[in-house]
BADO-722025 format. One record per atom (N, C-alpha, C): atom name; x, y, z; residue in three letters; residue number from 1. Coordinates in Angstrom, 1 decimal, always signed. Example, Ala and Ser with C-alpha at 12.3 -4.5 7.8 and 13.67 -1.06 7.14 Angstrom:
2
atom|px|py|pz|res|n
N|+13.2|-5.7|+7.8|ALA|1
CA|+12.3|-4.5|+7.8|ALA|1
C|+13.2|-3.3|+7.8|ALA|1
N|+12.8|-2.2|+7.1|SER|2
CA|+13.7|-1.1|+7.1|SER|2
C|+12.9|+0.0|+7.9|SER|2
REM end
This chain:
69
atom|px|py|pz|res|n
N|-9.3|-27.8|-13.9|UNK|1
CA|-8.4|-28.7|-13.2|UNK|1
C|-7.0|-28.4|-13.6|UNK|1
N|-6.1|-28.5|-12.8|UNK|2
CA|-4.8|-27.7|-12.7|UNK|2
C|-4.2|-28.9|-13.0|UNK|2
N|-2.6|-28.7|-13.1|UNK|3
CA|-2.1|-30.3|-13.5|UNK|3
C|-1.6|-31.7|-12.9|UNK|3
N|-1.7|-30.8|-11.4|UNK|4
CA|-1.7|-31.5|-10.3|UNK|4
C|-2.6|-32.6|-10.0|UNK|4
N|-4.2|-32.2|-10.1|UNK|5
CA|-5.3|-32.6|-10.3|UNK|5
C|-5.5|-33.6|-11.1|UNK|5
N|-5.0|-33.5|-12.6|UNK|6
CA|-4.8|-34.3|-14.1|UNK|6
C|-4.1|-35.3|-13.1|UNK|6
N|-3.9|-36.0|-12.5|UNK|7
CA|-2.8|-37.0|-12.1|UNK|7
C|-3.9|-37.9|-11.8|UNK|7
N|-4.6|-37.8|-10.8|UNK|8
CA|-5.8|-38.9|-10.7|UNK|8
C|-7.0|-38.1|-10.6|UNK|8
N|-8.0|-38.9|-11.4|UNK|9
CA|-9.6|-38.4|-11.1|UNK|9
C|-10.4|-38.7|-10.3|UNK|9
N|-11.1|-38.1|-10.0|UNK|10
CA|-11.8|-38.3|-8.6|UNK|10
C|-13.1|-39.5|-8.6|UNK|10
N|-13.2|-39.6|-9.9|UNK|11
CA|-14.2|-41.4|-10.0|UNK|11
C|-12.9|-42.2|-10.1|UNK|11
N|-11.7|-42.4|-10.1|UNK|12
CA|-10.3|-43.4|-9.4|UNK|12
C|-10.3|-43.4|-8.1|UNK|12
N|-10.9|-42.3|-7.1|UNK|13
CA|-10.6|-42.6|-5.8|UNK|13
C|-11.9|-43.0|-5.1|UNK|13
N|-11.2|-43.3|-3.6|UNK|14
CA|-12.4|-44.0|-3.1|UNK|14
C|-12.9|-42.4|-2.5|UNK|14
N|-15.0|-42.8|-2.1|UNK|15
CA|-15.2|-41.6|-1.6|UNK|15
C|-14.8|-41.0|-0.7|UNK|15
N|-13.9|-41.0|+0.0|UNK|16
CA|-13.6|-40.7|+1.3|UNK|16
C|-12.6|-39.2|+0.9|UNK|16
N|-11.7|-39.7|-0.1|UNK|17
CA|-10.4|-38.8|-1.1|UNK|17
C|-11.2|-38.2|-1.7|UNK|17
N|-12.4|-38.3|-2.5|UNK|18
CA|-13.0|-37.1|-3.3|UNK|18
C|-13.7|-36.1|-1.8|UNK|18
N|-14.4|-36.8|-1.0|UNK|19
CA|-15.0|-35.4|-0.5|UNK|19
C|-13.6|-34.7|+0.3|UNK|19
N|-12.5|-35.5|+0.8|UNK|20
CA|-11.4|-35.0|+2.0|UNK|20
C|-11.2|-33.3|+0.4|UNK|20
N|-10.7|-34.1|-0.8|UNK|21
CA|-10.1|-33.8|-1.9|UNK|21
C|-11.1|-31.7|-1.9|UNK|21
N|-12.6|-32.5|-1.6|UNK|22
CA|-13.6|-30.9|-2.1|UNK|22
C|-13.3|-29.9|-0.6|UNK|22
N|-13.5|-30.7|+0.4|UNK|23
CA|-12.6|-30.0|+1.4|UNK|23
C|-12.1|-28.6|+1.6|UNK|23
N|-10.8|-29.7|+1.3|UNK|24
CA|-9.6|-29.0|+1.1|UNK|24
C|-9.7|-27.6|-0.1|UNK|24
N|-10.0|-27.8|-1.3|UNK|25
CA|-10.5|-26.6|-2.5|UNK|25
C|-11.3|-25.7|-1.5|UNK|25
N|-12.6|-26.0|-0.9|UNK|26
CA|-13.1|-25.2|+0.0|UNK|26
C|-12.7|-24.7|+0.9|UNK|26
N|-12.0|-25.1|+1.4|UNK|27
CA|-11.1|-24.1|+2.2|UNK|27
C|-10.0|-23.0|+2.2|UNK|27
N|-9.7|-23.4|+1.2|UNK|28
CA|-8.5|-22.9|+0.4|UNK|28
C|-9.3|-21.8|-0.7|UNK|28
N|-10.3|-22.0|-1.0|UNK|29
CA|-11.3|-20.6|-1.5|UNK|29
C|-12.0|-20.0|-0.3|UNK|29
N|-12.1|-20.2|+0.8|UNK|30
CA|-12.5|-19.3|+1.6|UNK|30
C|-11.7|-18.1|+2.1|UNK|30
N|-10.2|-19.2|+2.7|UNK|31
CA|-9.0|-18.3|+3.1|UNK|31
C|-8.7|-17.2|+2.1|UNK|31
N|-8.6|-17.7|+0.8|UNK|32
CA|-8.4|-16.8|-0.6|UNK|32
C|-9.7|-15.7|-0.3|UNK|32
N|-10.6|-15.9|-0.3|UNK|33
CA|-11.8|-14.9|-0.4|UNK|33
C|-11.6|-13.8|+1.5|UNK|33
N|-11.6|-14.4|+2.1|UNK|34
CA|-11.5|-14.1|+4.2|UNK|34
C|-10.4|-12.5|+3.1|UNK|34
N|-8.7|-13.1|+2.9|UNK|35
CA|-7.9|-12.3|+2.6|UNK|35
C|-8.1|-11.1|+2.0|UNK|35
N|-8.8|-11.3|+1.1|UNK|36
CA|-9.1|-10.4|-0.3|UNK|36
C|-9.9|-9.4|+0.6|UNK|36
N|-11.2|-10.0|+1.0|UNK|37
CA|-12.3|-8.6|+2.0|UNK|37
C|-11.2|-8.1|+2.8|UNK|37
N|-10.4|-8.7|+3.5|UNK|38
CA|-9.5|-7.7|+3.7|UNK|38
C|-8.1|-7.1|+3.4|UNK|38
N|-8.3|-7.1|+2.4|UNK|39
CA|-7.2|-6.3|+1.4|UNK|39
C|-5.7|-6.6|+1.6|UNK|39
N|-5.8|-7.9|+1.8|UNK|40
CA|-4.6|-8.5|+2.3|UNK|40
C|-4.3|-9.6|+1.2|UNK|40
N|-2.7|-9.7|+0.5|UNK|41
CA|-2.8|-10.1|-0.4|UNK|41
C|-2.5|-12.3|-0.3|UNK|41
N|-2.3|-13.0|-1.2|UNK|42
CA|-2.0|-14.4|-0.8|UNK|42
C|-1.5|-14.6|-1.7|UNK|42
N|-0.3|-15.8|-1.2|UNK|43
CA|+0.9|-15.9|-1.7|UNK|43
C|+0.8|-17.9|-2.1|UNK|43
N|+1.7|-17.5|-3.2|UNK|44
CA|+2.0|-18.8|-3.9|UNK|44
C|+3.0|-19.0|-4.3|UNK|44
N|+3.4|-19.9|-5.1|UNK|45
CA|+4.2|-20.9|-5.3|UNK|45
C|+4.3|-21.0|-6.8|UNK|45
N|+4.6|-19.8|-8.1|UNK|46
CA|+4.5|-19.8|-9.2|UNK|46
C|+5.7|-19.7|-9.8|UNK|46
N|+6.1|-20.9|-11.0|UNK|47
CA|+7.1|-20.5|-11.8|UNK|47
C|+8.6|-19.9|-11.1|UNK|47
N|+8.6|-21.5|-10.3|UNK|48
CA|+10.1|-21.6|-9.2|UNK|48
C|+10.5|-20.2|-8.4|UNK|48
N|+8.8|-19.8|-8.1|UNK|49
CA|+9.1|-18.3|-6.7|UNK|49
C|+7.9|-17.9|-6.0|UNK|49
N|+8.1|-17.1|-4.8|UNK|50
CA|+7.1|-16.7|-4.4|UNK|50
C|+6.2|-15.8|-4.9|UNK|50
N|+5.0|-15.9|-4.9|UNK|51
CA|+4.6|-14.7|-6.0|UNK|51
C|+3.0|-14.4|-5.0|UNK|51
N|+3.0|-12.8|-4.9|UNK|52
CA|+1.5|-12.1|-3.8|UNK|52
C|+0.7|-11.8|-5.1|UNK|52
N|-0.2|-12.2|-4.8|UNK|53
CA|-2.2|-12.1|-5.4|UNK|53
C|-2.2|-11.1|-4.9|UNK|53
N|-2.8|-10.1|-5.6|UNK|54
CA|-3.4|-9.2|-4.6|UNK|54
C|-4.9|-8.8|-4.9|UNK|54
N|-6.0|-8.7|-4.0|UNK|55
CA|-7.2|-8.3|-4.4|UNK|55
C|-8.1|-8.0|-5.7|UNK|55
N|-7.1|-7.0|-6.2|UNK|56
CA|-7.4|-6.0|-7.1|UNK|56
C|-6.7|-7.0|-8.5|UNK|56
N|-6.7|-8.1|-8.3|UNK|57
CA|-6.3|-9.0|-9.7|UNK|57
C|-4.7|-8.6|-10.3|UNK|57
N|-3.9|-8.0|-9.5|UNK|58
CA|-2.2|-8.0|-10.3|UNK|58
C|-1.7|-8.7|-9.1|UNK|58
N|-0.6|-9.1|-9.4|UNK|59
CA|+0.0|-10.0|-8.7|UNK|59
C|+2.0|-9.5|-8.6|UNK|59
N|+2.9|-10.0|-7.7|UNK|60
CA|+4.3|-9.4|-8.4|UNK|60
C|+5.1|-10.5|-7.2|UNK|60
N|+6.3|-10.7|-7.9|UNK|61
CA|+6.9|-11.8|-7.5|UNK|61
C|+6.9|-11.2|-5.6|UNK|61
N|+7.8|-11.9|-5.0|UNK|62
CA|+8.1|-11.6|-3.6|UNK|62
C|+9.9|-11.2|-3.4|UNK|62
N|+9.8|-10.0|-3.2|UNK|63
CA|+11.7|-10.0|-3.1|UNK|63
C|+11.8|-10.8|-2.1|UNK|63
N|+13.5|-11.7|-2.3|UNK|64
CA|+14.3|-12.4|-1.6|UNK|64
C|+14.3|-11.2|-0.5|UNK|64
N|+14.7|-11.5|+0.7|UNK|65
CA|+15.6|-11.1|+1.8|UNK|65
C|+16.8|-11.7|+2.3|UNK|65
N|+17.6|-10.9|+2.2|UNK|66
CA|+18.9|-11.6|+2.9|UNK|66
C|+18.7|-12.0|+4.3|UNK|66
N|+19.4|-13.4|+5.0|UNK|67
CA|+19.1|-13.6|+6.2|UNK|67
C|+19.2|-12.7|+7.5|UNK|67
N|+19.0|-12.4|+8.9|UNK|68
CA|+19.4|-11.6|+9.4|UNK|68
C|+20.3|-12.3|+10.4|UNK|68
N|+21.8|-11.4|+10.7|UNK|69
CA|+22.3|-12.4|+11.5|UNK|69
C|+22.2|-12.3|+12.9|UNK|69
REM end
């Protein structure tokens, strides 16, 4: 459980938020898994930046881009 999670437990909510709650995880591990078989990497939200997963278990921030005008 991540820390997000730590905030409420899932015997606190009504059933309806625990299964919406397994869902959502499930889904969000499939998309992660769909990407990986195809060697395409997924991006997050780590330590105030963008940061690419890649398949192969290393990961590396995302360079900024300047806007284009």
């Amino acid at each position: 459980m991540n820390e997000r999670d730590a905030s409420v437990e899932d015997e606190d909510l009504p059933e309806i938020a625990v299964k919406a709650r397994r869902a959502i995880k499930e889904a969000a591990a499939a998309a992660i898994a769909e990407h990986w078989r195809n060697g395409r990497p997924v991006y997050v939200w780590r330590d105030e930046q963008v940061v690419a997963l890649y398949p192969d278990g290393t990961s590396a921030p995302v360079e900024k881009k300047p806007p284009t005008p």
